[in-house]
C-alpha positions as CSV (number, residue, x, y, z in Angstrom):
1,X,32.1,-107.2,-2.1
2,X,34.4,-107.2,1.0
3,X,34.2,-103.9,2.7
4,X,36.7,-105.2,5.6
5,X,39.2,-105.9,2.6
6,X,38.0,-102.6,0.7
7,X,39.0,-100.3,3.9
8,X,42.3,-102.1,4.5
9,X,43.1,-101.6,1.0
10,X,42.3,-97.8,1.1
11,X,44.5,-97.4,3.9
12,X,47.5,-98.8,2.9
13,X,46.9,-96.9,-0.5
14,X,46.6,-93.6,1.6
15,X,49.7,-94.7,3.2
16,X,51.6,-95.3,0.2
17,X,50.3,-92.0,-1.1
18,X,51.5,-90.0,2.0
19,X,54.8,-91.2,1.3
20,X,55.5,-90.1,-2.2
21,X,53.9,-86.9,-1.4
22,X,56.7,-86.4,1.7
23,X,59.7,-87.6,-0.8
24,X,58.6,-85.1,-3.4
25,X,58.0,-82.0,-1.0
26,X,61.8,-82.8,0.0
27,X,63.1,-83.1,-3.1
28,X,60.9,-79.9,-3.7
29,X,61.9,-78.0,-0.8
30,X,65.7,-79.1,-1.3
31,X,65.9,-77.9,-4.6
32,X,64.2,-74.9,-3.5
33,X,66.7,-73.6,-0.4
34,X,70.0,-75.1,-2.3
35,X,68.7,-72.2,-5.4
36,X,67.9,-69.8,-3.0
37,X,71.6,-70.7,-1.5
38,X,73.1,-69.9,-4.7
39,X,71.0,-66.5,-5.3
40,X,72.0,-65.6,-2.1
41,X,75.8,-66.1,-3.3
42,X,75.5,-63.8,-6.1
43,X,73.9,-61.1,-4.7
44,X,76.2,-61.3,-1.4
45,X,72.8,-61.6,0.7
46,X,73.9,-63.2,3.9
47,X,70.2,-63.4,5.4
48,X,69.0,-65.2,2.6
49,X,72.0,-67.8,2.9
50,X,71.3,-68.4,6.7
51,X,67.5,-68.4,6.1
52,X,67.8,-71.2,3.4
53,X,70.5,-72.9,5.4
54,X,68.2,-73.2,8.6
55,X,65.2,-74.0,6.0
56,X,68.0,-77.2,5.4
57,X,68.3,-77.9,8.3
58,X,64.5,-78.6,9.4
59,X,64.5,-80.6,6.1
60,X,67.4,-82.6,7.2
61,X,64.8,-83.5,10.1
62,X,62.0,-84.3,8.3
63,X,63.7,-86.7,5.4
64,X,65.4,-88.4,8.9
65,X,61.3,-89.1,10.5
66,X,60.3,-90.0,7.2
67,X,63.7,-92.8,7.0
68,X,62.6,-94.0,10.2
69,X,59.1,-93.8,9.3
70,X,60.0,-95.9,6.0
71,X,62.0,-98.4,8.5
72,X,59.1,-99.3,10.6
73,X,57.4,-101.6,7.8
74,X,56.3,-104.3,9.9
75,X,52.4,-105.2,9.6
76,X,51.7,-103.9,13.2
77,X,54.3,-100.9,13.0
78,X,51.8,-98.7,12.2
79,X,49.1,-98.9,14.8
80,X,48.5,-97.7,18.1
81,X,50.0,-100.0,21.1
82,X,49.4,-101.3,24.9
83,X,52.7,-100.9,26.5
84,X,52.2,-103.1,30.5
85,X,55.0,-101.8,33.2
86,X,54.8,-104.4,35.5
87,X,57.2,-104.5,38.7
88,X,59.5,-107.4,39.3
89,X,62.0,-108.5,42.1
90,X,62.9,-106.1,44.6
91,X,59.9,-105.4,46.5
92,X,59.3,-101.5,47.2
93,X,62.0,-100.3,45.3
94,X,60.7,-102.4,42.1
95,X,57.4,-100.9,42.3
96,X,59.0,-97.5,42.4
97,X,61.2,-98.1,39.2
98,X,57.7,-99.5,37.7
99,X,56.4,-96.2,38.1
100,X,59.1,-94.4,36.9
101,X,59.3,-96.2,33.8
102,X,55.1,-95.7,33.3
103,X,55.7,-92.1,33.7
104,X,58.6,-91.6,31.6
105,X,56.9,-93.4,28.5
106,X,53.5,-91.6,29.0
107,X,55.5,-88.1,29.4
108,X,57.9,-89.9,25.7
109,X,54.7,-90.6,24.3
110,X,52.7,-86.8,25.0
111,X,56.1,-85.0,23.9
112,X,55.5,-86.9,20.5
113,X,52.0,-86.0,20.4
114,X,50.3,-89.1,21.1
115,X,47.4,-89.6,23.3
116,X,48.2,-91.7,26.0
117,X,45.2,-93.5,28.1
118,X,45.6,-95.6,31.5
119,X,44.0,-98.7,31.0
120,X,44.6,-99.6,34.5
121,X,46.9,-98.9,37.7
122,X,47.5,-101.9,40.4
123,X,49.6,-99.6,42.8
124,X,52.0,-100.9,45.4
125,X,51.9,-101.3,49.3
126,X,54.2,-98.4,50.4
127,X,55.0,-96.4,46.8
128,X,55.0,-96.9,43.2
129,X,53.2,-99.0,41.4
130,X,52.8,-103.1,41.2
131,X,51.7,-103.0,37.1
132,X,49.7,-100.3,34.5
133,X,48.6,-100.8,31.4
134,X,49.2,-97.7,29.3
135,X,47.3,-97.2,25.6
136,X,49.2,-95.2,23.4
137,X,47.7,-93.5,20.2
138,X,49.5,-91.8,17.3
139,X,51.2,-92.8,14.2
140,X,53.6,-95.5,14.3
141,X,52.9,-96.0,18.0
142,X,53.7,-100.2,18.5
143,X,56.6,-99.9,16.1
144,X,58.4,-97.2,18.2
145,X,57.6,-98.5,21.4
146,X,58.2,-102.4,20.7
147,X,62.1,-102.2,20.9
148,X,61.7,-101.2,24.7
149,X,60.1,-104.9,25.6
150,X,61.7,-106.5,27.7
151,X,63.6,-106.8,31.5
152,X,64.5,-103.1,32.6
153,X,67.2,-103.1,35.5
154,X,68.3,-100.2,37.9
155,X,70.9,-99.9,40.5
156,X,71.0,-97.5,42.8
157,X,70.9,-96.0,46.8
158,X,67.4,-96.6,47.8
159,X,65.9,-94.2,49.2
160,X,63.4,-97.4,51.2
161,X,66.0,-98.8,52.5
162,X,67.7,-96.9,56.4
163,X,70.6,-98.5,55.5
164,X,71.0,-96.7,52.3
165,X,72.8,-99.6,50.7
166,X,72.5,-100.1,46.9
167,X,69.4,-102.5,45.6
168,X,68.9,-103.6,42.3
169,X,65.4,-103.2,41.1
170,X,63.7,-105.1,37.8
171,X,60.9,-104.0,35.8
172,X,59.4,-105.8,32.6
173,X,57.9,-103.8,29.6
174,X,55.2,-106.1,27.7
175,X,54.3,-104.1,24.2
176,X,51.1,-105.3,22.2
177,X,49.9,-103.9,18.9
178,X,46.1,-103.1,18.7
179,X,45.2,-105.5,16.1
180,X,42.3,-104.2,13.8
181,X,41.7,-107.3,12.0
182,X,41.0,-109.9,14.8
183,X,39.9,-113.1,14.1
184,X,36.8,-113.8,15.5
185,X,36.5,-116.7,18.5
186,X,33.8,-118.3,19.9
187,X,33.9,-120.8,22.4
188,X,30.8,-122.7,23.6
189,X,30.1,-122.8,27.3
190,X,30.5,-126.0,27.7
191,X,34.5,-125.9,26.8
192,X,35.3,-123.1,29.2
């Protein structure tokens, strides 16, 4: 009778479904390459040994996503997220860092396969950038990205300065979950 409620429900069941199937294809798979570890042993096969061994390995890799993957349980961990760089004190400089930061989470973000949009770019007077608004899509998105919010300080020799003295710089990371589930508003005209 609720196809809102329905739909959630069917995700968080596929959910739940994709992570018994990743436990048991790594208890599979882990079984699998320990046996083929100990056939190697008996018939002295050294290539089977290392290929198993490296199998291990990438195993190792995937059960650690999948821990962090089973960490991230918050009810907005799992969607996609606005992350806001926006430049604070230290005029010129700040704006710089600001755009460092933007492009270091958008590069973070495309190295993990996740589709990052620019929502929108206010750009500064002389380099870098005043504030953007970055939308990042992929699997567990807000609850990988929501640890960096906050103030984020560098120190360094500017390279806007002649004098070539040290400046500390500030820029603050917002992170927002896209919500799904919104409660609907309405306002009349006459309150606004």
């Amino acid at each position: 009778d609720n196809p809102e409620n329905a739909q959630k429900l069917m995700r968080e069941r596929q959910a739940l479904l994709d992570a018994v199937e990743a436990v048991r294809k790594i208890e599979t798979d882990l079984r699998d390459n320990i046996e083929l570890i100990e056939l190697g042993e008996m018939e002295e096969d050294d290539s089977v040994i290392a290929d198993a061994e490296a199998a291990l390995k990438d195993l190792g890799k995937l059960a650690a996503e999948k821990e962090l993957e089973a960490l991230l349980n918050g009810e907005a961990d799992a969607n996609d997220t606005f992350l806001e760089v926006n430049a604070g004190a230290g005029g010129t400089e700040s704006c710089d860092w600001a755009s460092i930061l933007a492009r270091m989470y958008s590069r973070w973000a495309e190295r993990k396969g996740y589709k990052v949009e620019i929502q929108s770019v206010n750009y500064g007077e002389e380099a870098g950038i005043k504030s953007a608004t970055l939308e990042i899509r992929g699997d567990y998105a807000y609850g990988l990205c929501k640890a960096e919010a906050g103030v984020h300080r560098l120190i360094r020799l500017s390279p806007f300065n002649s004098a070539n003295t040290r400046q500390t710089s500030f820029a603050l990371i917002e992170v927002l979950p896209e919500v799904d589930d919104a409660p609907e508003v309405s306002l009349k005209p006459e309150d606004i």
